[in-house]
N, C-alpha and C positions, 0 to 999 in steps of 0.2 A: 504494500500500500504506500502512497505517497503520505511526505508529511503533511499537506496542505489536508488531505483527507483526513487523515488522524486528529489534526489540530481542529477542524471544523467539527467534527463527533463529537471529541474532548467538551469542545465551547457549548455544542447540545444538550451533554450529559450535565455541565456544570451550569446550566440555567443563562447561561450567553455571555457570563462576564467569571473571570478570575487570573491570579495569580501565575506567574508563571510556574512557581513551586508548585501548583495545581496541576496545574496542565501538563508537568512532567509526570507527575504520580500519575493521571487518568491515562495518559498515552503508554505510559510505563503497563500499566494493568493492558491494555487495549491490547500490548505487542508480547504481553507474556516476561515480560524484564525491565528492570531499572533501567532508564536512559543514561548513557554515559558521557562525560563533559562536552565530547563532539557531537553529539546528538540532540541534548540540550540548547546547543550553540543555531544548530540547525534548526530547530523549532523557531529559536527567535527571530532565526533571519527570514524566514517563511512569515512571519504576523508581519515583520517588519516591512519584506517586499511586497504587500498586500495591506497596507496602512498607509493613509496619506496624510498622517502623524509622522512618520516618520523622513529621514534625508534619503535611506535608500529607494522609497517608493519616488520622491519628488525629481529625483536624478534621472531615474528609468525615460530610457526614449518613448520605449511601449509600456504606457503603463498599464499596469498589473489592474485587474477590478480591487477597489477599495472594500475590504470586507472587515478590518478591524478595526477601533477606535482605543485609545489611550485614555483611560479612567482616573490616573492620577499623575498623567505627563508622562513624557516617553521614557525618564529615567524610574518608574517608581516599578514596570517591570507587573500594572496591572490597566488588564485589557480586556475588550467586549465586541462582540461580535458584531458587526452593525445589522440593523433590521433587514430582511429582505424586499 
């Protein structure tokens, strides 16, 4: 499964908004294993290329659909699924 999937599920299961520490535990459960620091790292850069909170969405030539939003600014590391 791709992370974008995983991460979208995650945000389902966890009522559309949480924590990244969350989101590792629910995807953790999802894949059968603890996420490890580079997989973790991957999750963010996935909310992050998919967030136009963030620098790497606003850089992108093509950009990404905007599907996350920043709950407590993009360093506080908690996020929300935007409505569809």
């Amino acid at each position: 499964m791709r992370w974008l999937d995983d991460i979208l599920r995650a945000f389902s299961i966890l009522e559309g908004k949480a924590y990244y520490k969350e989101l590792y535990r629910e995807i953790g459960k999802m894949r059968g294993y603890p996420l490890s620091p580079g997989e973790k790292a991957d999750v963010r850069k996935e909310i992050e290329r998919h967030s136009s909170d963030s620098k790497i969405w606003q850089k992108a030539k093509n950009k990404r659909p905007d599907l996350f939003y920043s709950l407590g600014g993009i360093r506080s590391g908690y996020w929300a699924r935007r409505p569809l």
